[in-house]
PASEBA-1860 file (N, C-alpha, C; in nm, 3 decimals):
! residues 228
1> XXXXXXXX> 2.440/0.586/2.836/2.499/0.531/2.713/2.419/0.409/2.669 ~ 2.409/0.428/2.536/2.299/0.292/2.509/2.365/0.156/2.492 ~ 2.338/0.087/2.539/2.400/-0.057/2.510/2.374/-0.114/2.364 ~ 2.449/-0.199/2.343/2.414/-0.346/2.243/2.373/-0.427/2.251 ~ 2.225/-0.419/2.359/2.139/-0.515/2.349/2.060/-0.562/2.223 ~ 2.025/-0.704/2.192/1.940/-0.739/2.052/1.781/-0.702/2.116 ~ 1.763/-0.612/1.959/1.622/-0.611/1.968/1.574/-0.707/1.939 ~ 1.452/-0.733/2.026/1.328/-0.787/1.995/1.237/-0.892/1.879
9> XXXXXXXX> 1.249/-0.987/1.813/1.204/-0.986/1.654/1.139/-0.939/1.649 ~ 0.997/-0.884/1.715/0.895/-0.869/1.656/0.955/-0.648/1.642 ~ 1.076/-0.640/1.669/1.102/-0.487/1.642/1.150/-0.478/1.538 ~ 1.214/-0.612/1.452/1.321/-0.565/1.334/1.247/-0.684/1.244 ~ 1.120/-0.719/1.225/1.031/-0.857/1.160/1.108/-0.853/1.017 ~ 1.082/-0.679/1.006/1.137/-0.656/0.804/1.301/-0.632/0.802 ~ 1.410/-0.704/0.892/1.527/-0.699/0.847/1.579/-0.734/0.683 ~ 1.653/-0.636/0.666/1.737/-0.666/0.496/1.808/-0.805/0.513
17> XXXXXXXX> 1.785/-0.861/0.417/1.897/-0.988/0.393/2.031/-0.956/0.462 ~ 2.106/-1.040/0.468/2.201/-1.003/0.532/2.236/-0.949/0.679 ~ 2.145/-0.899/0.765/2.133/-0.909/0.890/2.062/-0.966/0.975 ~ 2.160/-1.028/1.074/2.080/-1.123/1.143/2.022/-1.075/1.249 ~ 2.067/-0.953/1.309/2.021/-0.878/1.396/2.045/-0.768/1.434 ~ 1.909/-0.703/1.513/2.006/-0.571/1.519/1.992/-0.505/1.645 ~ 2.074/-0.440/1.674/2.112/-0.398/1.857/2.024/-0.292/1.852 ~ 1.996/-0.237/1.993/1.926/-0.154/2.027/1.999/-0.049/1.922
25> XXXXXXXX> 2.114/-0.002/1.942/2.200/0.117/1.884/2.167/0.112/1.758 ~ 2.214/0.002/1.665/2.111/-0.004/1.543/2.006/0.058/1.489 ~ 1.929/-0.024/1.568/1.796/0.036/1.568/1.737/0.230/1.591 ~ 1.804/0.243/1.706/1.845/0.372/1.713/1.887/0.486/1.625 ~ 1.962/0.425/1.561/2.027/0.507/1.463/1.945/0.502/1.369 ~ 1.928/0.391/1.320/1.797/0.419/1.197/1.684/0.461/1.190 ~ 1.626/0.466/1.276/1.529/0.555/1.377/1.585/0.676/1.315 ~ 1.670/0.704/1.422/1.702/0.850/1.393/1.738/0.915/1.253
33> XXXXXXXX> 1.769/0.852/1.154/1.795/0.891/1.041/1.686/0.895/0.959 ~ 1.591/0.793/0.954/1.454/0.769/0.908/1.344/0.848/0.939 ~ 1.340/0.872/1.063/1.226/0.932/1.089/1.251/1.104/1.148 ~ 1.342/1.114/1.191/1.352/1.227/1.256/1.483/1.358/1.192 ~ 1.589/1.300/1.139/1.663/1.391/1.112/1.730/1.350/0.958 ~ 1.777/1.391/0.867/1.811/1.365/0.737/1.943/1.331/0.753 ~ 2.046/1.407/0.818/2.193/1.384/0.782/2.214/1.368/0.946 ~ 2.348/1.316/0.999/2.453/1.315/1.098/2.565/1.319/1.040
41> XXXXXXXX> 2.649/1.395/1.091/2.790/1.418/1.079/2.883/1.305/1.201 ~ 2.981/1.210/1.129/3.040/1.134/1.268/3.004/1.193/1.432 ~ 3.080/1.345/1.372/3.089/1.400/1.519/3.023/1.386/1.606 ~ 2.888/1.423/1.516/2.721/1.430/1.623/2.662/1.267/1.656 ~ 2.715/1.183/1.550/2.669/1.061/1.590/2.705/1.037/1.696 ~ 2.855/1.067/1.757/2.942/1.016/1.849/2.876/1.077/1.978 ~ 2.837/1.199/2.012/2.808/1.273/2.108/2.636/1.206/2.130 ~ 2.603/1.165/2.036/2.468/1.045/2.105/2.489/0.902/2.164
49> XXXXXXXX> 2.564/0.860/2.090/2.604/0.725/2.118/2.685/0.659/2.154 ~ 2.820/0.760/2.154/2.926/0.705/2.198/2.995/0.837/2.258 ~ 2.933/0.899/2.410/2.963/1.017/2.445/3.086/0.986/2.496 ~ 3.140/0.859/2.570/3.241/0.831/2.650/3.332/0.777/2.526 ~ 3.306/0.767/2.482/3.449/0.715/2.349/3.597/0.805/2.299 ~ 3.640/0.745/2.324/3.768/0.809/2.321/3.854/0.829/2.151 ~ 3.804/0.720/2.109/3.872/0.709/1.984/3.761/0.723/1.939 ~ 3.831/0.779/1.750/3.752/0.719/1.638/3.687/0.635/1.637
57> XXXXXXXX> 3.794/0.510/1.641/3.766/0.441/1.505/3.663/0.262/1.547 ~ 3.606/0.274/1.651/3.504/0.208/1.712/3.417/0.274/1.646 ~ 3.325/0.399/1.655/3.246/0.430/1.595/3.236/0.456/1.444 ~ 3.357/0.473/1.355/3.359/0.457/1.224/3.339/0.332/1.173 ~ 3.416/0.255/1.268/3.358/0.118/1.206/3.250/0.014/1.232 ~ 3.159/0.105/1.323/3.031/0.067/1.359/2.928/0.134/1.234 ~ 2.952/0.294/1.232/2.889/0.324/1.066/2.885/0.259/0.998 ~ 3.039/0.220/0.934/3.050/0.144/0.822/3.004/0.011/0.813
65> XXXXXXXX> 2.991/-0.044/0.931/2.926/-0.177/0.896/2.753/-0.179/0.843 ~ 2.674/-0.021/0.884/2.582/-0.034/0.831/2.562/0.016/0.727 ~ 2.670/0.073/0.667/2.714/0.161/0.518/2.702/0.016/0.490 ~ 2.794/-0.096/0.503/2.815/-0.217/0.440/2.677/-0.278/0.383 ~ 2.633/-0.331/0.505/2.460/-0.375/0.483/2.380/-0.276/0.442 ~ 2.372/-0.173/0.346/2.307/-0.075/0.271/2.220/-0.001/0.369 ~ 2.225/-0.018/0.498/2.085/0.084/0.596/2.123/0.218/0.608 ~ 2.264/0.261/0.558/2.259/0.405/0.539/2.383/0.420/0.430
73> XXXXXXXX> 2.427/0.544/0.375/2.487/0.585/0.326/2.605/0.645/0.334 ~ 2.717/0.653/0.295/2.792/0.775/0.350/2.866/0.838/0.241 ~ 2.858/0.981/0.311/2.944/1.090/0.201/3.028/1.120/0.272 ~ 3.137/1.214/0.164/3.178/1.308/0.237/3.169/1.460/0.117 ~ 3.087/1.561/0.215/3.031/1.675/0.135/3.123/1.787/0.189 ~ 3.144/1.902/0.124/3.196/2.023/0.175/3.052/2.132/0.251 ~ 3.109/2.146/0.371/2.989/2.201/0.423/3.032/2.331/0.548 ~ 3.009/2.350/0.572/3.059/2.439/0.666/3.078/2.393/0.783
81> XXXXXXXX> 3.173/2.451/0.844/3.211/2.361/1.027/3.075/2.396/1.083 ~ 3.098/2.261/1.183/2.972/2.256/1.228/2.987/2.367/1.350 ~ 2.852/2.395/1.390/2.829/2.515/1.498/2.786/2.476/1.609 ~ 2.786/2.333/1.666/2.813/2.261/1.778/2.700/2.365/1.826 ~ 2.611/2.426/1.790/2.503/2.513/1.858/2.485/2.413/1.988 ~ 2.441/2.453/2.134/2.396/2.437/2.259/2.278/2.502/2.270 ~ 2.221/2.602/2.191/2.101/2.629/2.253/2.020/2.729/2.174 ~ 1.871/2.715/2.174/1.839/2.761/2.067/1.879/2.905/2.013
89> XXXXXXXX> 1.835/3.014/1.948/1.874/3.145/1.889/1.739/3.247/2.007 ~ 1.633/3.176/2.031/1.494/3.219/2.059/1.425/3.089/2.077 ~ 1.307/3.073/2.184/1.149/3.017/2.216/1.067/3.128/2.234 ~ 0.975/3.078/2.195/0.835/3.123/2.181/0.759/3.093/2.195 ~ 0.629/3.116/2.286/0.541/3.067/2.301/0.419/3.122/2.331 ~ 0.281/3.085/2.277/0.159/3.177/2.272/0.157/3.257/2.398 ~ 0.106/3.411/2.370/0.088/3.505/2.490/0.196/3.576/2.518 ~ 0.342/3.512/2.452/0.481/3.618/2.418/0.463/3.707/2.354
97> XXXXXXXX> 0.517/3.799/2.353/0.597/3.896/2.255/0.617/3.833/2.106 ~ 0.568/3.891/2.043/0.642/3.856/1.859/0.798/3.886/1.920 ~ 0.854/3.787/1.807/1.032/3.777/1.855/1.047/3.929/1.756 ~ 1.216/3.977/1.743/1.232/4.071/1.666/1.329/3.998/1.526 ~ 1.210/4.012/1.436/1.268/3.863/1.302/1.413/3.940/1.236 ~ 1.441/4.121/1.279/1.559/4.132/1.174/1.657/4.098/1.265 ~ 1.672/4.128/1.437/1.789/4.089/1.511/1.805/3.933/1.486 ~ 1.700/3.837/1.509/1.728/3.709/1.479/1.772/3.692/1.377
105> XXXXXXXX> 1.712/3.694/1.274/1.837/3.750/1.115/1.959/3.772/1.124 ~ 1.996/3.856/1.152/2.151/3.871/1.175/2.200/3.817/1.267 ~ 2.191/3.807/1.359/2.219/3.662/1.459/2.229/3.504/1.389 ~ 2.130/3.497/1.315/2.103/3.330/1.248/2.235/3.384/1.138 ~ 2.233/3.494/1.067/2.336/3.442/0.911/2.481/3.488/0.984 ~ 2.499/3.564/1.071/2.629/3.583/1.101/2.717/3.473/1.161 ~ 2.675/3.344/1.160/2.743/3.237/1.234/2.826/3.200/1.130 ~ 2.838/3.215/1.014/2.816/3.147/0.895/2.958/3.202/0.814
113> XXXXXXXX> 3.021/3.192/0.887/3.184/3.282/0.867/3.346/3.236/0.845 ~ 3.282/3.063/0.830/3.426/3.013/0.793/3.382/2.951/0.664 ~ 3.521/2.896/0.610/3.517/2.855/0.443/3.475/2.700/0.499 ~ 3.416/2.617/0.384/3.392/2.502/0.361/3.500/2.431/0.416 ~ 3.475/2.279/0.477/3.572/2.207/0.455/3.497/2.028/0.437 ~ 3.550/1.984/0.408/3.476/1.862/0.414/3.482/1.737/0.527 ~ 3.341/1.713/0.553/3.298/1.653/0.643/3.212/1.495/0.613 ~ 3.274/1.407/0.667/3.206/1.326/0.633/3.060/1.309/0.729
121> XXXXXXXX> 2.925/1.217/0.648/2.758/1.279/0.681/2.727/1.108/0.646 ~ 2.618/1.058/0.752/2.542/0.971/0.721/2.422/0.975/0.685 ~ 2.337/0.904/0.603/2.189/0.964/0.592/2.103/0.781/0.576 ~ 2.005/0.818/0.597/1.930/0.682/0.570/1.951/0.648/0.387 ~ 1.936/0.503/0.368/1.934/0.448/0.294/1.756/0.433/0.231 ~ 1.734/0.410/0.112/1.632/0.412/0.061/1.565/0.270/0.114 ~ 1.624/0.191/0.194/1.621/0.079/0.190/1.519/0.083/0.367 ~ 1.622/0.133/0.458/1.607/0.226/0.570/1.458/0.254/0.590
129> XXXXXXXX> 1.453/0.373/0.515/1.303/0.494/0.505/1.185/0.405/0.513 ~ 1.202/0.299/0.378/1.088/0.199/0.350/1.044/0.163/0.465 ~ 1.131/0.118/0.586/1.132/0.000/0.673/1.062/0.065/0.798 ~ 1.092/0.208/0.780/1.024/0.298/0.928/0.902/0.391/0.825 ~ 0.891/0.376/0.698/0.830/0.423/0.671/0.822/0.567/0.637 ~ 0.949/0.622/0.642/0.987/0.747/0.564/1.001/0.737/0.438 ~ 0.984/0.894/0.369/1.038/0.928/0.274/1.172/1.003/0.225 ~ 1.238/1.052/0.355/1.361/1.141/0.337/1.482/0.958/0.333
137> XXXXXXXX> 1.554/1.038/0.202/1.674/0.911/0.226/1.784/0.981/0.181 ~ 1.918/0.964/0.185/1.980/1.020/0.093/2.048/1.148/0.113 ~ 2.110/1.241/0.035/2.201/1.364/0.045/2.074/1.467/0.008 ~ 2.004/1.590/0.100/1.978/1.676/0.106/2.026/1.756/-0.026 ~ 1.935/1.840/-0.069/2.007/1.929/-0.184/2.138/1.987/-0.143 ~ 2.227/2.038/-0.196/2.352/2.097/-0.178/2.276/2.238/-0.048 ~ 2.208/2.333/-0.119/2.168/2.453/-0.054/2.123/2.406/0.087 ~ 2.008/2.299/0.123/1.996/2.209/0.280/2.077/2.202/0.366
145> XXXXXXXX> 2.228/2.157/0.298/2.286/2.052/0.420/2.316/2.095/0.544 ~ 2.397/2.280/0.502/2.418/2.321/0.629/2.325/2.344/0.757 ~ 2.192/2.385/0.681/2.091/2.363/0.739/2.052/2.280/0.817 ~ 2.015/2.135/0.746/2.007/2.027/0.823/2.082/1.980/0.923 ~ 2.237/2.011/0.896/2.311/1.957/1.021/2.329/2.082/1.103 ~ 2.261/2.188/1.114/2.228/2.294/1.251/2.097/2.213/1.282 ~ 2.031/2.189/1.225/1.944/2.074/1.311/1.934/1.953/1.382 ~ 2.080/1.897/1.307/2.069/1.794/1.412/2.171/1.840/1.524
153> XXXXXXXX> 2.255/1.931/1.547/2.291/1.996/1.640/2.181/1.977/1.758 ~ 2.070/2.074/1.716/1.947/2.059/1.815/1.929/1.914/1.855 ~ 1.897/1.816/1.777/1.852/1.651/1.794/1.969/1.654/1.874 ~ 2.104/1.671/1.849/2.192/1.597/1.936/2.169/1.656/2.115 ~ 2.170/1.792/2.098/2.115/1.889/2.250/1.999/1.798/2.294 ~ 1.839/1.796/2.240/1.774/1.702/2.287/1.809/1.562/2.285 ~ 1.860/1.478/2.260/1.914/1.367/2.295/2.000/1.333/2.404 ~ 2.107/1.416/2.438/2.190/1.432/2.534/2.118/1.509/2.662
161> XXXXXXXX> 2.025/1.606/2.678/1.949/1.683/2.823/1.831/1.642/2.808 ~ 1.734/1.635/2.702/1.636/1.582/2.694/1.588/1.480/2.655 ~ 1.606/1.327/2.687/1.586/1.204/2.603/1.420/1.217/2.590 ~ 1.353/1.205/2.710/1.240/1.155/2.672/1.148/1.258/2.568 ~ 1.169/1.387/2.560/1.152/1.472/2.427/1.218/1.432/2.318 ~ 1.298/1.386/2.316/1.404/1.338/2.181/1.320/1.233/2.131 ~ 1.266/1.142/2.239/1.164/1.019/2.147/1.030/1.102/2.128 ~ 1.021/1.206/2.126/0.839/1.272/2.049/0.898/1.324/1.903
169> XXXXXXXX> 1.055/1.352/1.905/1.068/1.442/1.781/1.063/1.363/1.659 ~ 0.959/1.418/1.571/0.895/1.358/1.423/0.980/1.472/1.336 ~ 1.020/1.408/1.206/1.116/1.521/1.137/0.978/1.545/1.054 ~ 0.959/1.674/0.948/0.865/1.718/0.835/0.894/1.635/0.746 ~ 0.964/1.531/0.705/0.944/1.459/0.592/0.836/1.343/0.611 ~ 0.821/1.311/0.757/0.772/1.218/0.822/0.620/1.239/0.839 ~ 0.582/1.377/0.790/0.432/1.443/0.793/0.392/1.475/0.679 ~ 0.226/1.530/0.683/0.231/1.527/0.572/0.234/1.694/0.570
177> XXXXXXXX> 0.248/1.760/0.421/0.216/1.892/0.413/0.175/2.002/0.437 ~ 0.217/2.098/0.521/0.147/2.196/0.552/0.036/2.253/0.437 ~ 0.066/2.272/0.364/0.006/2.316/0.222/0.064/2.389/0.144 ~ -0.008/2.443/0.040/0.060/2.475/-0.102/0.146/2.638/-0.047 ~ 0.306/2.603/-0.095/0.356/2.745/-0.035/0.367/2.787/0.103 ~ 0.337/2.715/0.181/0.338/2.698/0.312/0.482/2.616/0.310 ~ 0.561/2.696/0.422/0.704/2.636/0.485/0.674/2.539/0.637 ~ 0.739/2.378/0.578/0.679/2.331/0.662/0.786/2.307/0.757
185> XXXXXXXX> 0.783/2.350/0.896/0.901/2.293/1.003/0.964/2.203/0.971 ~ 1.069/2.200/1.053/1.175/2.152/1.029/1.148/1.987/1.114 ~ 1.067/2.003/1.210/1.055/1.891/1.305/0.958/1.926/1.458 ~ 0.874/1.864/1.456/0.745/1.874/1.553/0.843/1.792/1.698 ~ 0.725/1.771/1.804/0.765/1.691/1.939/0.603/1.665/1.951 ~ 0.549/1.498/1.918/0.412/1.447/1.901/0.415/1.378/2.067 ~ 0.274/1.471/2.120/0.215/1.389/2.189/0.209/1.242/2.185 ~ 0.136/1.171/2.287/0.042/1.007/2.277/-0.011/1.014/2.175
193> XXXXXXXX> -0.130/1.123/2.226/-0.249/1.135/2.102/-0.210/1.172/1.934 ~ -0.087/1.175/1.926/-0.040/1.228/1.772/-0.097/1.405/1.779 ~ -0.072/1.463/1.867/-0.093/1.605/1.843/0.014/1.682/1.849 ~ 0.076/1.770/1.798/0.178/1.819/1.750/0.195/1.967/1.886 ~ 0.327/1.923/1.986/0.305/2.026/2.066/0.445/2.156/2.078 ~ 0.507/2.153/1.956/0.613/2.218/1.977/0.687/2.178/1.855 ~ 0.743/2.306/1.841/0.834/2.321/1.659/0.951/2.307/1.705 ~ 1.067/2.267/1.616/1.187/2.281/1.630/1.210/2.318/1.478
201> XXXXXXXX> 1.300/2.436/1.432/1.303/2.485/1.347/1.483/2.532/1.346 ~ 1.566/2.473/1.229/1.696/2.571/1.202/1.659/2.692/1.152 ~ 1.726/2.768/1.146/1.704/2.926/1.122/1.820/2.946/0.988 ~ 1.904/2.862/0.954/2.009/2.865/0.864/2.056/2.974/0.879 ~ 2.018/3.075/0.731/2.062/3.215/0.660/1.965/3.232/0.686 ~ 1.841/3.221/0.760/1.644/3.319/0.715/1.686/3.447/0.747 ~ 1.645/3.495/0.582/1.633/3.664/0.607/1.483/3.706/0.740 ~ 1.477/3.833/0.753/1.359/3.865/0.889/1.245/3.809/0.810
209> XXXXXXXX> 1.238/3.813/0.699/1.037/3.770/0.638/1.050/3.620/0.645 ~ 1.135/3.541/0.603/1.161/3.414/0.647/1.099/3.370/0.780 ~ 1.206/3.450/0.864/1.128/3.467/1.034/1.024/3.462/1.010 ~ 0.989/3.597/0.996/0.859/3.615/1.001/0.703/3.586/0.941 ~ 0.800/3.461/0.868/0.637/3.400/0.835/0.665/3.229/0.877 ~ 0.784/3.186/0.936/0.771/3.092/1.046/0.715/3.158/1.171 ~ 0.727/3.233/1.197/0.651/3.284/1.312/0.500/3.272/1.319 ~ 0.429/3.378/1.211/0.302/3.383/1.182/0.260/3.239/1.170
217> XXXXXXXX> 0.332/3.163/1.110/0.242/2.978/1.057/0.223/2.927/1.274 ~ 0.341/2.942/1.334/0.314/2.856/1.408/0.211/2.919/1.542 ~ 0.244/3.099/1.515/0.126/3.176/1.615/-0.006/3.139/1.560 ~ -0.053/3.132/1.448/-0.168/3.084/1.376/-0.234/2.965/1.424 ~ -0.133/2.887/1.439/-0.176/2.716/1.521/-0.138/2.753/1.666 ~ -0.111/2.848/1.765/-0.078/2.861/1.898/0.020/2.744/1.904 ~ 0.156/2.721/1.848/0.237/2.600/1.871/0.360/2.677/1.889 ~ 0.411/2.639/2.033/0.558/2.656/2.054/0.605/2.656/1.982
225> XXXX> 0.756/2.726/1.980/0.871/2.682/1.910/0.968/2.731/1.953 ~ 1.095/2.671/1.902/1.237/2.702/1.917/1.297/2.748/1.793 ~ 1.358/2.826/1.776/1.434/2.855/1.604/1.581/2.868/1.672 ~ 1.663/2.775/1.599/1.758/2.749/1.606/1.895/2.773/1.503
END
């Protein structure tokens, strides 16, 4: 469990007015929203940071104090219950078998079977992004969200069994472009050297050609992956 230790100055030099400091968890979180994942849902925040917490409303009103000081945002969107996914759909890795993209297909859209309800979602602040140097801030298009938060499902799985992988994971907003028409992952795991050794990918609704041309991009570069 992470403590509330104060970072460092020389970790938070570009703090916003208004804060005088900020705890490891802080920091953490904005991290995580900035650089690596677009949205958290309370739920998933809680299962990183506050796994032993019993109540609410410690962690709501730890959000909200950084809703307060503008470092993130909060909604509440209609989205589909979350799918608390544990583990990916498929891995892959050079010298495998091509996966089979129509069973994964129907596997990935058949989860997808209750009505909306609304959930409240944190996301970085524009204010945030600047400060770590992202560009993702803000509410995901409507068509994204469910998406995105089956991804941070995954972030929350690596965070909780895998920490020290959880600090390589770079989200695709945080990179630059695969290229024109090219679908770019969802989120890499960067070496020291900045070399990119493994995909993490939601699978949302992908029809099989979907699959199957996340497949082809990352057999092309011989790069692991998980589709989730």
């Amino acid at each position: 469990m992470i403590q509330d230790s104060v970072i460092p100055p020389v970790a938070c030099s570009r703090r916003p007015d208004g804060v005088t400091a900020w705890t490891q968890r802080d920091y953490d979180i904005l991290q995580s929203l900035a650089i690596r994942i677009r949205m958290l849902s309370v739920s998933q925040a809680i299962q990183i940071w506050w796994p032993h917490n019993a109540s609410l409303r410690g962690p709501h009103r730890y959000l909200r104090r950084l809703t307060a000081a503008g470092l993130v945002h909060r909604y509440v969107i209609n989205a589909h219950p979350l799918l608390a996914a544990t583990a990916p759909l498929t891995s892959w890795k050079p010298g495998q078998p091509e996966p089979d993209c129509h069973e994964l297909s129907l596997a990935a859209r058949r989860r997808w079977n209750r009505p909306t309800i609304p959930l409240e979602v944190f996301t970085a602040s524009k204010q945030t992004a600047n400060l770590f140097g992202g560009v993702a801030y803000g509410l995901p298009r409507i068509e994204q969200r469910d998406h995105d938060l089956l991804l941070a499902d995954a972030y929350v799985v690596y965070r909780r069994e895998h920490p020290s992988e959880a600090d390589r994971w770079v989200g695709e907003d945080f990179l630059p472009k695969a290229g024109f028409r090219i679908k770019d992952p969802d989120a890499f795991l960067i070496n020291d050297h900045g070399q990119m050794t493994h995909v993490i990918e939601s699978a949302g609704r992908y029809t099989p050609k979907q699959i199957n041309s996340f497949h082809e991009h990352c057999s092309a570069l011989d790069l692991p992956y998980e589709l989730w």
